[in-house]
LUMVOPA-829665 format. One record per residue (C-alpha): x, y, z. Coordinates in steps of 0.25 Angstrom, whole numbers, plus 5000, padded with zeros to 4 digits. Example, Ala and Ser with C-alpha at 12.3 -4.5 7.8 and 13.67 -1.06 7.14 Angstrom:
BEGIN
504949825031
505549965029
//
This chain:
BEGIN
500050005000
501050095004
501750074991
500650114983
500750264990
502150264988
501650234973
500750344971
501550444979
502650404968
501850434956
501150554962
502650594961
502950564948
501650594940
501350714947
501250854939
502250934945
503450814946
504450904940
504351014949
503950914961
505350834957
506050974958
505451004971
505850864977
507450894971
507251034977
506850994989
507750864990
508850954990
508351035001
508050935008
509450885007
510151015010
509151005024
509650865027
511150915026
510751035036
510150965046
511250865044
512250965048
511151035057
511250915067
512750915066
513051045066
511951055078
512750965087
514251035086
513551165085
513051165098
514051065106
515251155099
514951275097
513751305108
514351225117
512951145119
512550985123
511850975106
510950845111
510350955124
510251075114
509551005103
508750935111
508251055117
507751125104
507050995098
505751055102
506151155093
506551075082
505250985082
504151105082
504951175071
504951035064
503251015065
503251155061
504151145047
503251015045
502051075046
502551175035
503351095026
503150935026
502150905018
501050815022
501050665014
500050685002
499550564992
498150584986
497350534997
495850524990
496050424978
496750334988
495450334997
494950274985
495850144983
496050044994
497150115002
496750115016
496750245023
497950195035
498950165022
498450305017
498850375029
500150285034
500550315020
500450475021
501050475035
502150385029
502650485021
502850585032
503850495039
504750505029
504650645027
505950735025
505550835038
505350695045
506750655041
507550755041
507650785056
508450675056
509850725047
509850835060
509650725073
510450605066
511850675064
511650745078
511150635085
512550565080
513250665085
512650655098
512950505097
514650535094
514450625106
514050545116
512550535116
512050375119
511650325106
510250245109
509750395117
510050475103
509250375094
508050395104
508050535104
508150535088
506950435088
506350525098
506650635087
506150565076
504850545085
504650705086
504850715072
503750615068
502950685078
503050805069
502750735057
501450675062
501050815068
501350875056
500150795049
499050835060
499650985061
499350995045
497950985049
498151085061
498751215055
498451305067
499451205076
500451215070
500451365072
500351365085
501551275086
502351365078
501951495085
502351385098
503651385093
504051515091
503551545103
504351455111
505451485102
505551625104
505151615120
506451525120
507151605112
506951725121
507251625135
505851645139
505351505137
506151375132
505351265129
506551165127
506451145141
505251075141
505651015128
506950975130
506850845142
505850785132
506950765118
508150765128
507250645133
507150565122
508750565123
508750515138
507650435139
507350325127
505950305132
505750445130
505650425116
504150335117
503250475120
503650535107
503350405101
502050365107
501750525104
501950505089
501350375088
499950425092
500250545082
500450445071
499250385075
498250505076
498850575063
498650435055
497150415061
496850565058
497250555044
496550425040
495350475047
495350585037
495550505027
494350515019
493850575007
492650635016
493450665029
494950725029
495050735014
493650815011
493850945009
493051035020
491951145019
492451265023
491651415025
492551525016
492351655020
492451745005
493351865005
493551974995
494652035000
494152144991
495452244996
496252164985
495652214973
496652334973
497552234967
496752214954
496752084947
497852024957
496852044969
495951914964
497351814966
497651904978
496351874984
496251714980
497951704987
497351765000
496051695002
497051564998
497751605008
496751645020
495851515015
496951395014
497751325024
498951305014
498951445010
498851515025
500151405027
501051495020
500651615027
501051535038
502451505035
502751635029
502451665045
503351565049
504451635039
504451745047
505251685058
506351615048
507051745049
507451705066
508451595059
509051695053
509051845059
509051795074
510451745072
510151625078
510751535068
512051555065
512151515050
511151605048
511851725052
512351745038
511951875031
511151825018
510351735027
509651855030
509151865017
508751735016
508151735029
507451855023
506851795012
506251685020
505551785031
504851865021
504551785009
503751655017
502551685011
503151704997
503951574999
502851505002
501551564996
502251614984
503051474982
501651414978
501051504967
500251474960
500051324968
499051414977
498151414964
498351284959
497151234962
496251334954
497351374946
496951324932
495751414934
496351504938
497151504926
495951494917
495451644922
495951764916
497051814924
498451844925
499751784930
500251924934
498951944941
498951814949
500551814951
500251944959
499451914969
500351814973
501451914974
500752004981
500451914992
501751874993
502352024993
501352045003
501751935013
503051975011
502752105016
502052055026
503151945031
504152075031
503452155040
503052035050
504852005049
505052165056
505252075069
506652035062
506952185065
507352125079
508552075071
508952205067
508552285055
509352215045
508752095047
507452145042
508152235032
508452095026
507052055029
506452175019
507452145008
507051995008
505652045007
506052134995
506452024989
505551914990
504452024983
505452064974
506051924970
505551794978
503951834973
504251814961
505151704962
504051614968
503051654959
503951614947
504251484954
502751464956
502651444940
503451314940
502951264955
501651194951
501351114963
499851134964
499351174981
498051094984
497451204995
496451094999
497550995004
497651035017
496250965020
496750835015
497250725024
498650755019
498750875011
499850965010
499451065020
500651165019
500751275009
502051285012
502951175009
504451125009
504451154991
503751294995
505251315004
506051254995
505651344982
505951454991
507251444993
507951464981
507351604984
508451624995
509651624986
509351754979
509351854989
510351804997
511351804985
510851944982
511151994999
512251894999
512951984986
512652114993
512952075007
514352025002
514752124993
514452245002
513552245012
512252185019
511352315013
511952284998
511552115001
509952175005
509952284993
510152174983
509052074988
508052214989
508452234976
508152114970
506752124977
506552254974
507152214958
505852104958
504952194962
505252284950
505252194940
503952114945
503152144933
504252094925
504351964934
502951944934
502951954920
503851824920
503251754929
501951764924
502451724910
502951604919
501651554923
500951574910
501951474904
501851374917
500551394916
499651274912
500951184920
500451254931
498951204929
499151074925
500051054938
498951114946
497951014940
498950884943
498650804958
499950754963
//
C-alpha cells in the first residue's frame, strides 16, 4: 500500500505542469540546503570551543541552558516554512485505500522532513565533542534521543498549530517576551527550564516523559485527522457570512483601484494571504541579529545593508514573491477582461511600496542603535522600491506555481503563504546592494557605500515607466504558459 503512495507521489512529480521550474527549485533549494547543513555543522563545532576557549564556559551547561530557546524558535520556523505533507486526498476516498494508511502515509513524510533532520548536523558533532572530552557515552546518546524526542514533539504540533493560527502568535509574542525580560535581567526563564534538558543528561529514566508526552500527541493528531477524513467532514468547504466593502476612498487611483481593491480584501479575507502580513511583522525583529552587536560575525559593515533589505522589504519578499499566483485561480478570467498588464502590475507595487513605507517607520525603534543604523534602514528602503519591486514582479513572470486559497480548509493543505521557495527567491536579492555599499564603503567611505545603494533605488524609481514597459511585455509573452500552468493540478 505504502508503495503505491510513494507511486503516485512520484508521478505527480514527473507529470506535473511546472516540472522545469519545480526541478529548478528542488536544485536551488538543495544547494541551500547543503550550504545550512555545513553551517550547522560547524555551528555545533565552533559552538563547543567558542565557548570553552574563548568564553571560558562549561558548552554542555551553556547549551543546555538555551534549549528552550532553541526549540520555541524551532516550532516557530516550522510553522512558517515546513510545508504540510500534501497528496490528492479526495480520489483516493474513492479507491480502497483505508483512511489509517492514508494518514500514517502523510505523517510518514514529515518524519523525514529536512527541518526534522537537520538538528542533528549541530547536536552529532557536538555531542562528539562532548564524548572526546570526557562526557560518559550512554548519558550523551540519551540526552540526543531526548532531543530527538522535543523535535518530534514540534513536528506533531506543528500539524495541530496549522489549524490553530492565533496560537501560534501568542507563542511568538511569548517568546519575545521572555526573551527580552532575559535580556534585560528581569526575568530568565532558563532557570525553570534548564533542570529539566540537564536532566535527560543525568537521569536515563528521564527521557520516558517526553516520550510517553509525544506518544499521545501522535496519537490525537493521527485520530483528529482520520476523523476529518471525509468528503462531508474535514474536506467540505465551509459556509461562511462576508461582509462586502467598497473601500470607495480608492477610486483616486483610476483604473488600478479595482486590482487594488481585490489584493486587500484578499488580503483581509484569506488565511494564507494575512500569513504574509505576518511575517513581514516578524522581519522586523531580523535586524536585533545584526544592529544589537550581539553576533559577532555579523558585526561587518555590508551586513547592515543586507540586514536592511530584509527589515524593510518582508512584505515585498514574501507577498511580491508570489504574483500573480495570488490570481491563479480566477486568472484565465481575468485575463479574458479588458484590462492591462501595466494597470494590474501597479497595484501590486503599490502595496508593496506602501508596506515598505509602513515597515520603515515601524523600524525607527533601530534609532536606539544609533542614527546610522537606521540611515541604512532608509536607504535599504530606497531600494527595495526602486529596484527589488520590480525584480519580483519580473520573476513572477516565470514562477508559475498556481496558490490554492481554499487549501488551508483541507485536511492537509499547505497552510503557509510564505514558504522555504518564497525565502529562497529572495536571496539572490541580497547581493546587489551589498556589492554597490561594499564599493562605496571601501573605496571611500561609509556615506559614499549608502549613496550608491540610494542611487540605485532612487535610479529605478526614475526609470519605472520604462521598466514597467519591459515587464509588461514580459508577461504578454509568458502569458497563455501562465494560464495553462494555472489550469494544471499537481
Amino acid at each position: 500500500m505504502i508503495k503505491h503512495f510513494i507511486t503516485l507521489q512520484w508521478k505527480s512529480f514527473w507529470r506535473s505542469a511546472s516540472l522545469t521550474s519545480g526541478l529548478f527549485m528542488k536544485l536551488f533549494m538543495g544547494f541551500w540546503a547543503v550550504w545550512l547543513i555545513v553551517m550547522m555543522v560547524f555551528g555545533g563545532i565552533g559552538t563547543f570551543y567558542g565557548l570553552k576557549e574563548k568564553l571560558c564556559l562549561d558548552p554542555f551547561e551553556t547549551v543546555n541552558k538555551f534549549l528552550v530557546y532553541w526549540f520555541v524558535c524551532d516550532l516557530l520556523f516550522k510553522y512558517a516554512l515546513q510545508k504540510m505533507p500534501v497528496i490528492n486526498i479526495k480520489p483516493l476516498l474513492l479507491l480502497p485505500f483505508k483512511k489509517k494508511r492514508i494518514v500514517s502515509f502523510a505523517f510518514g513524510k514529515t518524519i523525514f522532513s529536512f527541518f526534522n533532520i537537520v538538528h542533528a548536523f549541530f547536536f552529532i558533532p557536538f555531542s562528539i565533542l562532548l564524548v572526546i572530552d570526557g562526557y560518559p557515552l550512554l548519558n550523551v546518546v540519551i540526552w540526543n534521543l531526548g532531543l530527538i524526542t522535543l523535535v518530534y514533539f514540534n513536528n506533531f504540533l506543528n500539524i495541530l498549530l496549522n489549524k490553530k493560527d492565533n496560537l501560534i502568535f501568542i507563542i511568538a509574542g511569548v517568546l519575545l517576551v521572555l526573551g527580552g525580560l532575559h535580556y534585560l535581567d528581569y526575568f530568565d526563564i532558563t532557570t525553570y527550564t534548564f533542570p529539566f534538558f540537564k536532566g535527560l543528561f543525568e537521569n536515563p529514566l528521564f527521557i520516558f516523559g517526553p516520550i510517553v508526552v509525544l506518544f499521545f500527541l501522535v496519537l490525537f493528531s493521527f485520530r483528529s485527522f482520520v476523523n476529518d477524513l471525509y468528503l462531508d467532514a474535514g474536506l467540505a468547504a465551509k459556509s461562511k457570512n462576508i461582509k462586502t466593502e467598497n473601500l470607495d476612498w480608492l477610486d483616486r487611483f483610476g483604473k488600478t483601484a479595482t486590482f487594488l481593491k481585490n489584493d486587500i480584501k484578499l488580503i483581509k479575507r484569506n488565511k494564507r494571504a494575512r500569513s504574509t502580513v505576518l511575517v513581514s511583522v516578524l522581519f522586523l525583529f531580523y535586524g536585533l541579529l545584526f544592529f544589537s552587536g550581539s553576533i559577532e560575525q555579523y558585526d561587518g559593515p555590508v551586513w547592515r545593508i543586507f540586514a536592511a533589505i530584509f527589515v524593510t522589504g518582508g512584505f515585498l519578499l514574501s507577498f511580491g514573491q508570489f504574483v500573480p499566483s495570488w490570481d491563479s485561480s480566477y486568472y484565465s478570467l481575468m485575463m479574458s477582461q479588458n484590462i492591462r498588464y501595466k494597470e494590474y502590475l501597479s497595484s501590486k507595487w503599490w502595496l508593496m511600496v506602501v508596506a515598505t513605507v509602513i515597515s520603515t517607520i515601524l523600524a525607527s525603534g533601530y534609532l536606539y542603535y544609533g542614527w546610522e543604523i537606521y540611515l541604512a534602514i532608509i536607504v535599504g528602503a530606497i531600494y527595495n522600491i526602486g529596484v527589488n519591486s520590480h525584480i519580483v514582479l519580473w520573476a513572477g513572470a516565470y514562477v508559475k506555481t498556481p496558490i490554492d486559497l481554499t487549501s488551508n480548509k483541507k485536511a492537509f493543505g499547505d497552510k503557509q503563504a510564505f514558504n522555504i521557495k518564497t525565502m529562497m527567491l529572495a536571496l539572490p536579492k541580497m547581493a546587489l546592494p551589498m556589492v554597490l555599499y561594499a564599493i562605496g564603503h571601501y573605496a571611500y567611505s561609509p556615506y559614499a557605500g549608502y549613496a550608491l545603494v540610494a542611487i540605485a533605488g532612487v535610479a529605478g524609481f526614475a526609470f519605472k515607466d520604462a521598466v514597467f514597459n519591459k515587464i509588461e511585455r514580459i508577461y504578454r509573452v509568458e502569458k497563455y504558459k501562465t494560464i495553462w500552468a494555472y489550469k494544471q493540478k499537481k
